[in-house]
FITORLO-990443 format. One line per 10 residues: number of its first residue (from 0); their letters; for each residue x, z, y of C-alpha. Coordinates in nm, 4 decimals, always signed. Each point is the difference from the previous one (the first is absolute). Layout:
<nodes>
NUM) a) X,Z,Y  ...
</nodes>
This chain:
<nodes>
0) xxxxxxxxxx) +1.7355,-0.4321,+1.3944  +0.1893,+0.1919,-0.2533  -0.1886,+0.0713,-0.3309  -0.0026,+0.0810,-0.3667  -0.2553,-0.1147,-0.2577  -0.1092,-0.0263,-0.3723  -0.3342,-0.0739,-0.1505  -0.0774,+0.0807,-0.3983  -0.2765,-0.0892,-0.1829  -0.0563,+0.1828,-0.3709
10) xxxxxxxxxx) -0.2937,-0.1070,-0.2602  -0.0463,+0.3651,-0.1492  -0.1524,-0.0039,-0.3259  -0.2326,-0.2804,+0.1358  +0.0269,-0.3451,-0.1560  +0.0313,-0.1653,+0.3009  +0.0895,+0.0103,+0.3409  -0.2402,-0.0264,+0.2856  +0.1772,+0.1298,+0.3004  +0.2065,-0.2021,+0.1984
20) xxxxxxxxxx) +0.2582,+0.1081,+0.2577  +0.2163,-0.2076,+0.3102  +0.2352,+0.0726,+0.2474  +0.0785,-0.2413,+0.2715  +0.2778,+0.1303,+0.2338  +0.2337,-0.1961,+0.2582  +0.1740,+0.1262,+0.3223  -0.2994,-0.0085,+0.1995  -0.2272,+0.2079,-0.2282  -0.1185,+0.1426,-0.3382
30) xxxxxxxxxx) -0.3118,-0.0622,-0.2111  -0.0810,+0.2179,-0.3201  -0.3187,-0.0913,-0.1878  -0.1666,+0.1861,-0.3190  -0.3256,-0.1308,-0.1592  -0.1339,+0.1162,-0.3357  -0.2368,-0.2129,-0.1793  -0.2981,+0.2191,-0.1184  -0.0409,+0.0617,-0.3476  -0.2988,-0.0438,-0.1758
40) xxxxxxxxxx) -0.0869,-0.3057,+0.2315  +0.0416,-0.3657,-0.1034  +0.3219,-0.1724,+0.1173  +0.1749,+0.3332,+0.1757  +0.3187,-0.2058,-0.0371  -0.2031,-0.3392,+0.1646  -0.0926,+0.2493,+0.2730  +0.3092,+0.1586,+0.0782  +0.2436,-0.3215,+0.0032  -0.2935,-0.1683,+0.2622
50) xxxxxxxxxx) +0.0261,+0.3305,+0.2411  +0.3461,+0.0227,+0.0185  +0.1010,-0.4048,+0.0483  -0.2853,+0.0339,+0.2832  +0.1654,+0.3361,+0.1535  +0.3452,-0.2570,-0.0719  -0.1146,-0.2878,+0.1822  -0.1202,+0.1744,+0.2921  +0.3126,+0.1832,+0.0716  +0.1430,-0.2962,-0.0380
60) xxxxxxxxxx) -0.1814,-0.1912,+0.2560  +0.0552,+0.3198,+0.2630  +0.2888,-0.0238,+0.2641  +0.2139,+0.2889,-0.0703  +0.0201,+0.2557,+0.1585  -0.3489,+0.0286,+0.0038  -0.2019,+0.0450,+0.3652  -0.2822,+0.1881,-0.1823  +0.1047,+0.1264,-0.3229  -0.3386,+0.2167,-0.0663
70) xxxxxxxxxx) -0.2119,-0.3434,+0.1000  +0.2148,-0.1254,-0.2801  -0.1157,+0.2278,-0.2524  -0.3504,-0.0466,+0.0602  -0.0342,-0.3764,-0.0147  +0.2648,-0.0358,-0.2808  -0.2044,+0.2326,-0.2244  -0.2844,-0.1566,+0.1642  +0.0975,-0.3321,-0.1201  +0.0866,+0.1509,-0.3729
80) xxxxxxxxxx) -0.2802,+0.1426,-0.0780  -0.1839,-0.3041,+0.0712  +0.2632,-0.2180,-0.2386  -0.0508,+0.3091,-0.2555  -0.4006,-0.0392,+0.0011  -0.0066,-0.3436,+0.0459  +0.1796,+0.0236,-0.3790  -0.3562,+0.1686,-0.1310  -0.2583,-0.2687,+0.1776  -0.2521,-0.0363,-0.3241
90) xxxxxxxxxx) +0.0595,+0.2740,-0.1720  -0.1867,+0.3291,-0.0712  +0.1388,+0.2314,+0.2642  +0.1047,+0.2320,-0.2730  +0.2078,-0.2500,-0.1101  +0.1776,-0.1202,+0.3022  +0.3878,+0.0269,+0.0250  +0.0819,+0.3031,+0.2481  +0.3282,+0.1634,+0.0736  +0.1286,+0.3472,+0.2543
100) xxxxxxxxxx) +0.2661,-0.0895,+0.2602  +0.2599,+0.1984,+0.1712  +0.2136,-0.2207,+0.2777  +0.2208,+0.1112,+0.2677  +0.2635,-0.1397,+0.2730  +0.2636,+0.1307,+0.0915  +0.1693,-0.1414,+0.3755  +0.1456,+0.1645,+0.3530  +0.0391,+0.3263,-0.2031  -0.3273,+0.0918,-0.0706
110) xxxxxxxxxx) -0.2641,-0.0608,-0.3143  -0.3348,-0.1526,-0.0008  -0.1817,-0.0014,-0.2969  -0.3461,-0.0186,-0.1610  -0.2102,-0.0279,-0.3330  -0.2805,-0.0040,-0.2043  -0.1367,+0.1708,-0.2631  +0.2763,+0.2224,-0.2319  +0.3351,-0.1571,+0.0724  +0.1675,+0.2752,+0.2098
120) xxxxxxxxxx) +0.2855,-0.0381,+0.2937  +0.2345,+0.3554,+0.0137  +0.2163,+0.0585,+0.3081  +0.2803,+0.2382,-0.1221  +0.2294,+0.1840,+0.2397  +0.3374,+0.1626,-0.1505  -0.2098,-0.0033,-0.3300  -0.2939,+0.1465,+0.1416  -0.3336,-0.1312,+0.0262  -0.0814,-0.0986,+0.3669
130) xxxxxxxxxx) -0.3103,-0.1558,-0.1033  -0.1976,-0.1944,-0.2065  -0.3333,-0.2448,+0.0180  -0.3112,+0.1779,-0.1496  -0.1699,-0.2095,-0.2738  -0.3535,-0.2192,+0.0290  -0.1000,+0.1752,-0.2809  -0.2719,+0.2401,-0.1672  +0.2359,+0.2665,-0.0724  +0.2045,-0.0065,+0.3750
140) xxxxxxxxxx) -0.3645,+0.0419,+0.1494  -0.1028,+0.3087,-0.2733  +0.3548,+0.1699,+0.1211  -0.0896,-0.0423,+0.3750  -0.2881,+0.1374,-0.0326  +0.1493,+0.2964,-0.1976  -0.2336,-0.0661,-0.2536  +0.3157,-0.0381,-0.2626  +0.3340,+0.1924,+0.0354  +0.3356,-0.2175,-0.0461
150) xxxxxxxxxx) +0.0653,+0.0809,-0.2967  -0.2915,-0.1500,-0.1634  +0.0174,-0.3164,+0.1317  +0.2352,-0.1319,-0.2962  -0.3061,+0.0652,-0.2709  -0.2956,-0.0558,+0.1616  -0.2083,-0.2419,-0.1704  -0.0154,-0.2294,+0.3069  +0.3397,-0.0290,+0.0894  +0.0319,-0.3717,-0.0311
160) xxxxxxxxxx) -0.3352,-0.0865,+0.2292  +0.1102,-0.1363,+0.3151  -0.1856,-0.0217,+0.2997  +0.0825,-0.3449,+0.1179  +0.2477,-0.2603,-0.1165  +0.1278,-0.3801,+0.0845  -0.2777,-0.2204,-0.1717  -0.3417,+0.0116,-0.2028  -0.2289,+0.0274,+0.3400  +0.0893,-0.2395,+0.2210
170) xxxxxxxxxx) -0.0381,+0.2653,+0.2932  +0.3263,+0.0945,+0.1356  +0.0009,+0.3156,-0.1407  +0.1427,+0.3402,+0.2117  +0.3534,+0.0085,+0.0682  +0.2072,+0.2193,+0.1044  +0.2685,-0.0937,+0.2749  +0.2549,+0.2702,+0.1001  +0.1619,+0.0793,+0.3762  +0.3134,-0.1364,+0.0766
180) xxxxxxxxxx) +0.2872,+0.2538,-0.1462  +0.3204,+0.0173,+0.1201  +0.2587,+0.0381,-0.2293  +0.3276,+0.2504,-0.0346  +0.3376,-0.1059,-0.1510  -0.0779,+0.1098,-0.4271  -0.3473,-0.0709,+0.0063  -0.1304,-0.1154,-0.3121  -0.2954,-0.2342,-0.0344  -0.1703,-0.0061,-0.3246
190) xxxxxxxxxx) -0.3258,-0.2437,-0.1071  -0.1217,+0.0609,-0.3628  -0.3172,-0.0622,-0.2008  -0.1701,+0.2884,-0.1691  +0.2268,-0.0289,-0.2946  +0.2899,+0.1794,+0.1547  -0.2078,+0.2497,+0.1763  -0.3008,+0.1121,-0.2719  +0.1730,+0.2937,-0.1802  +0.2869,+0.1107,+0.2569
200) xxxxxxxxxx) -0.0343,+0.2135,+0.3042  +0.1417,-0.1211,+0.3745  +0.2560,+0.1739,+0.0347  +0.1670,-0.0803,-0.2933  -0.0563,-0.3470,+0.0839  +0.1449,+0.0589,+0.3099  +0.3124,+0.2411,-0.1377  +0.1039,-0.3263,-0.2064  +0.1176,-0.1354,+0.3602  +0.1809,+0.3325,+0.1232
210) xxxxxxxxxx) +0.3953,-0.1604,-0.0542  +0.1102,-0.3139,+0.1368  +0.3077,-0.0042,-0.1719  -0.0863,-0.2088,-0.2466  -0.1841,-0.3399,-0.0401  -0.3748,+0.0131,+0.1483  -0.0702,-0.1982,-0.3492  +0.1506,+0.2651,-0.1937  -0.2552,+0.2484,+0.1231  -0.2985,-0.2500,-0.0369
220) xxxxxxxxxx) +0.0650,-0.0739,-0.3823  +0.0648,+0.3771,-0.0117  -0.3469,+0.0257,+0.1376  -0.1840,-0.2536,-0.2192  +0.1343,+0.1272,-0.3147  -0.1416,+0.3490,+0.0896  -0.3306,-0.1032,+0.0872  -0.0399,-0.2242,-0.3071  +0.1218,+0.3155,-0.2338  -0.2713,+0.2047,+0.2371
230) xxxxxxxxxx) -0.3323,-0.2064,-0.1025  +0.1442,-0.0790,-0.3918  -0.1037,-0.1486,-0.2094  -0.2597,-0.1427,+0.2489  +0.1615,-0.0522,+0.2821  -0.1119,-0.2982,+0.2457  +0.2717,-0.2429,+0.1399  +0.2386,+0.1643,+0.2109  +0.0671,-0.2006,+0.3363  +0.1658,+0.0808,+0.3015
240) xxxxxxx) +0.1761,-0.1526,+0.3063  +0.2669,+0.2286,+0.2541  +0.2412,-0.0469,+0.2595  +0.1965,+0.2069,+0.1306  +0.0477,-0.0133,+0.4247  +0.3648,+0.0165,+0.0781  -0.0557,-0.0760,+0.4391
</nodes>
């Protein structure tokens, strides 16, 4: 398996940083994992470091390549949102740590990925947008509905409300688990928390990944610098994970 990847992670004008991102790659297969802590909970940071050593441990534990990579994705966010709520047991449930979650793998040429909540996974093809996951959030549903146009999604007042998230109830809370999607030589794989996407449109996210002749990373920090200048001088932390599929 021939890949490239690079992972960045930018506090913004916060004063800390609550996202976390991994990648775990080897010849066999690729793992690229994106949580954001929630702000304006207790312990975002508590929340997101226990959801992605849990996602960690069970890729560890899995034979690679995997036999049933979307089985994977359930239980291992399964078993993370349990270790994320367990992190809350006697406290108000206002107060309870809670983070979003974007995770994919990458293995036999083709992607399989799943979140929850507001991190996003992009599939970008020859720097065009192929597709993207659709939010758990208040917002996503409004623009579904056609009850909001696109372009008002970046000021309306509920924005930030998600839907569903890792922690807080200790339901397993809805998750969305994409089809199996095979891959082209170029194509670009990009996880990010809302930070990078809030206040720039998809396909200029996806136009930072139209030339391959430079460094993937190159075009990431590229990337992150624009969509921190994009929400200043409020912008969230800026996170993101991407690999490039080579064959």
């Amino acid at each position: 398996m021939r890949v490239e990847y690079a992972e960045l992670s930018l506090i913004g004008d916060r004063e800390d940083n609550q996202d976390r991102v991994a990648i775990a790659a080897n010849d066999d297969a690729a793992l690229l994992i994106v949580i954001d802590g929630m702000g304006g909970h207790a312990d975002g940071s508590r929340a997101a470091d226990a959801a992605l050593q849990s996602l960690l441990d069970s890729y560890q534990k899995t034979p690679l390549p995997m036999f049933d990579p979307l089985g994977f994705l359930h239980l291992s966010l399964s078993r993370a949102h349990d270790d994320v709520a367990r992190l809350g047991y006697g406290q108000n449930i206002d107060a309870r740590p809670r983070a979003t979650i974007a995770v994919c793998l990458v293995q036999d040429g083709a992607a399989y990925w799943a979140h929850v909540g507001d991190s996003r996974v992009y599939h970008i093809r020859r720097g065009k947008l192929e597709q993207r996951t659709r939010d758990h959030s208040h917002v996503e549903l409004l623009l579904r509905e056609g009850k909001i146009k696109e372009e008002e999604v970046a000021n309306h007042p509920m924005r930030n409300f998600v839907e569903c998230c890792l922690g807080g109830d200790p339901a397993i809370p809805e998750m969305t688990i994409g089809r199996r999607q095979v891959l082209e030589s170029g194509d670009v794989l990009l996880l990010c928390s809302d930070g990078i996407w809030a206040n720039l449109r998809d396909d200029d996210i996806a136009g930072f990944f139209k030339d391959d002749s430079q460094p993937l990373r190159a075009w990431l920090e590229a990337l992150g610098r624009r969509a921190v200048q994009a929400s200043a001088p409020f912008s969230d932390n800026a996170t993101a994970a991407v690999l490039r599929w080579l064959g």
